[in-house]
N, C-alpha and C positions, 0 to 999 in steps of 0.2 A: 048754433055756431060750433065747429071745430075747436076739441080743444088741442092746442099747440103745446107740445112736449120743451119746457123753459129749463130742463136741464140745462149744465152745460155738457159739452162734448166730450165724448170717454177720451181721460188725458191731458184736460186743459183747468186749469188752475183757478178758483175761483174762491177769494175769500172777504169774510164778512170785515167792516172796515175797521174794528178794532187790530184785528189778523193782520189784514193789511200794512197797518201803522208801521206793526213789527218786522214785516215781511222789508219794509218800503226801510226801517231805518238798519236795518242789517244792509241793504243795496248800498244803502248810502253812506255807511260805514265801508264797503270795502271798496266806493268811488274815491273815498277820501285819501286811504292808507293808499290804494295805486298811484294817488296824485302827489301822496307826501314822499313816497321812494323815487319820487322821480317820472313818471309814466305819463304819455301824453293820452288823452282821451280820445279815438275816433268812433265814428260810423258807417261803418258801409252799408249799403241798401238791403233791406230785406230777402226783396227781389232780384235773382243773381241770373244771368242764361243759363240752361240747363247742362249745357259742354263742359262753362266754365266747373259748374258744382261735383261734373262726373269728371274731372280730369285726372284725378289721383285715383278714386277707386270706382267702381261699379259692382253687378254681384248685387249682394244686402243692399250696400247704399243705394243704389238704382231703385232698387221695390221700397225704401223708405221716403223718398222725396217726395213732396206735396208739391205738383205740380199745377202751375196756375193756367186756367181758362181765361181768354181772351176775348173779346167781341172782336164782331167782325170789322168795328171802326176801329180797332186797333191798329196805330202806325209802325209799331215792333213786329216784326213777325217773326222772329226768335222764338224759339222754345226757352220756355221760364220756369224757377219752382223757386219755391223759399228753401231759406239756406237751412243747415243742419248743424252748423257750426260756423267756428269764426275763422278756423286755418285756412280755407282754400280762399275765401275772401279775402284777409289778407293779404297772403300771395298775390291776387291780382292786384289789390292796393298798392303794393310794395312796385310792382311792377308800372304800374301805370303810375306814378308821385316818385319813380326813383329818384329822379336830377333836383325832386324837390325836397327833398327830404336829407337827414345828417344822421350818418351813422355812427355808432350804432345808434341803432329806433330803437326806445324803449318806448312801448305803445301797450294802451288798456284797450278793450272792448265789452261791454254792458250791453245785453240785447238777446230779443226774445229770438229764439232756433225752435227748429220745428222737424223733428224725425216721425215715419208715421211707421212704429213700429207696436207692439204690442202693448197696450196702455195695462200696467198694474201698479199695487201699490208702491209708493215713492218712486214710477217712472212714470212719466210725460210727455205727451208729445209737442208739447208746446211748454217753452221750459226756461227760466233765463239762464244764461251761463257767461260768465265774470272773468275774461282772459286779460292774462298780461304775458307779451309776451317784448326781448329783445332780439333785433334783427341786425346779423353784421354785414358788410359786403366783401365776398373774396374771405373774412376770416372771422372769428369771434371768440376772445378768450375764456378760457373756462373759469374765470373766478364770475362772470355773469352768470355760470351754474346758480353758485353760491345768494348772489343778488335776487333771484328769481325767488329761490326758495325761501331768505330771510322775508321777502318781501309778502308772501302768502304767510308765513308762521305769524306776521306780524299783522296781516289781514284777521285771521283766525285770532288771535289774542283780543282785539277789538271788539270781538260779541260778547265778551265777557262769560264764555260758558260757561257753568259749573261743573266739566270737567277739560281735561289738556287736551291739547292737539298734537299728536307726533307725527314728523313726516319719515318716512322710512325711504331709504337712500341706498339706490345702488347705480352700476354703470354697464349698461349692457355689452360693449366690450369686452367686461370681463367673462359672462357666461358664453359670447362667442369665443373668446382665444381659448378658455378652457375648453370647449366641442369642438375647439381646432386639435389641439393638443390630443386629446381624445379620437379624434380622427371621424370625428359625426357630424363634418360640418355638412353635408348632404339633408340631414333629419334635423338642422336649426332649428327651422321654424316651427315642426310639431313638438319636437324638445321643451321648446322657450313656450309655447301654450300651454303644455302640460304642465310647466312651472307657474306661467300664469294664473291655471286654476286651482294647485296645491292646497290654499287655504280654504275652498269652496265644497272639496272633498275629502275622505279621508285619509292617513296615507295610506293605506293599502290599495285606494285604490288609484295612489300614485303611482305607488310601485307597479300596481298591473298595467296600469299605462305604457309603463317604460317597458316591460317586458312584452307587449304588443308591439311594441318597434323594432323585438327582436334583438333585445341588446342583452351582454352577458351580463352575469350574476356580478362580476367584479364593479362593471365601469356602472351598473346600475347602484349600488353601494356607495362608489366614489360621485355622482351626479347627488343622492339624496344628503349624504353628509353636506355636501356642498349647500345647497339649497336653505338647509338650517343652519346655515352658518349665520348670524346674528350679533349685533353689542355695538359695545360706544368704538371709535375709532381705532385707538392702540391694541385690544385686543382683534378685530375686523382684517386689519391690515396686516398685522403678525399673522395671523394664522393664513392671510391669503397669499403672503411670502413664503410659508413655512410649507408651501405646496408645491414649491420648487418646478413652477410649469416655468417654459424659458420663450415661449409663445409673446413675438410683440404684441399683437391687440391685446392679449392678456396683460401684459404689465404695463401697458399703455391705459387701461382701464383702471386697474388701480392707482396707479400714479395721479391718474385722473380723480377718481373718489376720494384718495385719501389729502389729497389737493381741496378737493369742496367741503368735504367733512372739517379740516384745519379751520379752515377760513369761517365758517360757522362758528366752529367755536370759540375764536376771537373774538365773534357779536354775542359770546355768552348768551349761547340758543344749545346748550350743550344736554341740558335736560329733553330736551323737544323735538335730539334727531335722534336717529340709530341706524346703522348700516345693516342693511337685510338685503339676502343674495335671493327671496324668494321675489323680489319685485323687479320687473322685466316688463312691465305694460304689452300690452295686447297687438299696438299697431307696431306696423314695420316701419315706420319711418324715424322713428326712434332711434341716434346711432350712438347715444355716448351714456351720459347721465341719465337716468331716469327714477321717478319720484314718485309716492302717494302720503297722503295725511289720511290719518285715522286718529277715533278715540278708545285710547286703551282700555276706558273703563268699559266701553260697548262694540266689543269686536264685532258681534253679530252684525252691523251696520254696515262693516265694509270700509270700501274704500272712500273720503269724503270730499277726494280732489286730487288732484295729479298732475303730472307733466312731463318733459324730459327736453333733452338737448335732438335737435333735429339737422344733419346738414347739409341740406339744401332746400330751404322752405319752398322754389322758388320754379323746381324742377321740370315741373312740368306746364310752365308758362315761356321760362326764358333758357337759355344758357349759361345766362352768366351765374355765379355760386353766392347765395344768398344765406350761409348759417345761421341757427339759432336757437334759443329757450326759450320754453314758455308753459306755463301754466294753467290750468285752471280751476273755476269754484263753479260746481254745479248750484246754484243758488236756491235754483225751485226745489230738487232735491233735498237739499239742506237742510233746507227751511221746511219743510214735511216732515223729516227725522227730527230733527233736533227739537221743535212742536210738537207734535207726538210722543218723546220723552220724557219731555217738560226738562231741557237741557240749558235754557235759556232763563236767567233770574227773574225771580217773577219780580213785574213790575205795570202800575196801573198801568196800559194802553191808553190813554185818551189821545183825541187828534187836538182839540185845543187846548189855551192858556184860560180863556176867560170864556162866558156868556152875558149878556148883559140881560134882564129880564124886564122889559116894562110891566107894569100892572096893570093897565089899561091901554088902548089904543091913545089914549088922550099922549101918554110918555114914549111914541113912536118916534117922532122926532128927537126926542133929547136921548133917547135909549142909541138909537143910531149914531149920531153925534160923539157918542163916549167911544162907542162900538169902533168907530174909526180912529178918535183919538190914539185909542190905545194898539191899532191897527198901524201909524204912524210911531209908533215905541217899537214897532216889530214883533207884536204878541197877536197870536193867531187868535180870535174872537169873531162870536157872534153873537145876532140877536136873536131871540124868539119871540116872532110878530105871529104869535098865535090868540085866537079871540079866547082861548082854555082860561079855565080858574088858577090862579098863583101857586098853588101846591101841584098843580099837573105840570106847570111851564118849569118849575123846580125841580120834578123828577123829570123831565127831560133833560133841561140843563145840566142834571149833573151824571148823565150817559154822556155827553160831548166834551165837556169841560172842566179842570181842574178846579176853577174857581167861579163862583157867579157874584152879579153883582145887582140888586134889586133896583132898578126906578119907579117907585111913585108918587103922588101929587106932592107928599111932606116932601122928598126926596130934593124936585124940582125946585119949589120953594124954599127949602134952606140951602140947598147946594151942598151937602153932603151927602155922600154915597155910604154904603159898605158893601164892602167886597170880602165874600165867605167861600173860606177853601173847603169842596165839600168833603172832603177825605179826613181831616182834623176839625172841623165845625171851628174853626179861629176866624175871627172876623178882625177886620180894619179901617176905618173910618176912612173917607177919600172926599176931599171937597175939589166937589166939579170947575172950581172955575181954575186950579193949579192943576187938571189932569193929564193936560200935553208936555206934564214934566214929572209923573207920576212915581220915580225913582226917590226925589223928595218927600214923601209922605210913604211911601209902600217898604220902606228899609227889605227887608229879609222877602217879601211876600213877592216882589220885583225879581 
């Protein structure tokens, strides 16, 4: 027989169900804080047309898409790939539910994407990624910046890490009016890369950068001071005044930043942001605000989430002008960094509350019977109907479950139970005929 390679696929996520546990209650942690700010949950299909997924870029994104094979009894005859993200699905969502919909949309999306680019470590080509984004029609005020951002600082507070999260906040606006002012607004976009990758390299060889563009010794000076410009908002905003450019998109961008930075600080999140001119995100569609989270104590790690203000989500499906913010949480990413650090408090992983353990097949029935009782309490339990000796059903038991509870013949014929927490060895006496009210006799163990 052939043996068949049960790896899984370079890039796809696989873990053991303790991992899972953690993996599954951080998801559900930041389903919950999306839903507590307000955010409505959708889904859009995995599977998108191929048009739709290339409408905004091609290039990279083209040679990344997993494009799906079809048989020939296939009624679609579209070209297909799974999606790579959640923005361009949206958009069409947005478009296709407009008359059904109230704006502004503040909308979640939870779900697995799939890019097939180079798999290494902490990247994936099969990955979930955790968007929240709001959608205005015709306009969207910018204190929803602000909204976005509180609402991931406050996702990220949830995992309870053992160390902070800080989002670092700036407004792209402003590095375009300053390269208007400057008079480079021709060389934007290689500018704004170069910035982008600043903390990836070193400055020298920032500087060589800028001087590959051919730019003098002055405005390369006044571009780097720039860049490091950094701090809480009063100093941020002073010194971006104090630069006396008279460029509107420039002071239309800070008015704008020092507008989202305020309004943060009112939710006393004043420790958790800081205005940095080196963060410009990577994509072009970006036109106002733009954001990433990082942890201070592990720079190395990067960036651990992001977003920005976008205005016109919608551009390249309709006409009409669709503004908006949004965010997101690389999740599968995360959850490999922050695992790998051990960033996360230790704490037992089990998936259940209880085991129930018969001693014999004869205690199958009454083992099952509790097994649901307590199933009907809303406590995750099960049984172990295995023919094994009591001390093996025992160390299985307490790989699955926080607490076990022994059935044997005495067990059945006096009606009292014990239920033993294997992590502290405390036991509890439980008489089976009051069990479907278990909170009476279990005080603290319940």
């Amino acid at each position: 027989m052939r043996k068949i390679n049960t790896s899984p696929i370079s890039g796809a996520q696989e873990l053991l169900p303790e991992v899972q546990a953690s993996f599954n209650n951080l998801k559900t942690k930041i389903a919950e804080t999306y839903k507590k700010h307000g955010f409505f949950e959708i889904e859009t299909p995995t599977i998108e047309r191929t048009e739709i997924l290339l409408a905004k870029a091609g290039g990279d994104t083209e040679k990344q898409i997993y494009k799906v094979i079809k048989t020939a009894e296939s009624e679609d005859s579209a070209d297909q790939a799974l999606r790579f993200d959640h923005t361009v699905p949206l958009a069409r969502y947005v478009i296709e539910h407009e008359n059904d919909l109230s704006f502004p949309f503040k909308v979640s999306q939870i779900g697995l994407n799939y890019r097939g680019e180079r798999a290494q470590k902490g990247r994936f080509r099969e990955f979930y990624q955790c968007d929240v984004d709001i959608i205005g029609r015709g306009k969207l005020e910018i204190a929803y910046d602000a909204d976005i951002i509180s609402t991931l600082i406050d996702t990220y507070n949830s995992f309870e890490l053992n160390t902070p999260v800080v989002a670092r906040i700036n407004n792209r606006k402003i590095i375009a009016g300053l390269l208007n002012a400057l008079e480079l607004t021709d060389q934007t976009s290689e500018i704004m890369s170069i910035i982008d990758h600043a903390e990836k390299v070193t400055p020298e060889q920032t500087k060589q950068s800028l001087e590959e563009l051919k730019l003098d010794e002055k405005t390369i000076k006044n571009i780097l001071a720039f860049i490091n410009l950094n701090g809480e908002r009063s100093f941020v905003i002073k010194e971006l005044n104090n630069l006396e450019i008279t460029d509107e998109t420039y002071l239309e961008g800070v008015t704008e930043l020092d507008q989202v930075l305020y309004l943060l600080e009112s939710m006393n999140l004043s420790e958790q942001i800081l205005a940095d001119m080196k963060i410009v995100r990577g994509l072009d569609y970006y036109t106002g605000t733009v954001f990433e989270f990082f942890l201070p104590e592990h720079k190395n790690i990067g960036s651990v989430g992001g977003g920005g203000r976008y205005e016109n989500l919608t551009s390249y499906f309709s006409d009409k002008s669709f503004p908006g913010v949004g965010g997101s949480i690389g999740l599968t990413r995360l959850f490999y960094i922050i695992n790998e650090k051990g960033l996360l408090k230790a704490e037992k992983s089990t998936l259940l509350d209880y085991a129930v353990i018969p001693v014999s097949e004869h205690e199958f029935d009454e083992a099952l019977n509790v097994a649901q009782k307590l199933r009907d309490k809303n406590y995750n339990t099960t049984a172990i109907l295995t023919d094994k000796k009591l001390g093996s059903k025992l160390e299985h038991a307490a790989k699955l479950a926080r607490n076990g509870i022994v059935i044997g013949e005495e067990e059945v014929n006096s009606k009292i139970l014990k239920a033993k927490n294997f992590e502290t060895g405390e036991e509890n006496e439980i008489n089976i005929e009051v069990i479907s009210n278990p909170e009476d006799f279990w005080g603290d163990q319940i």
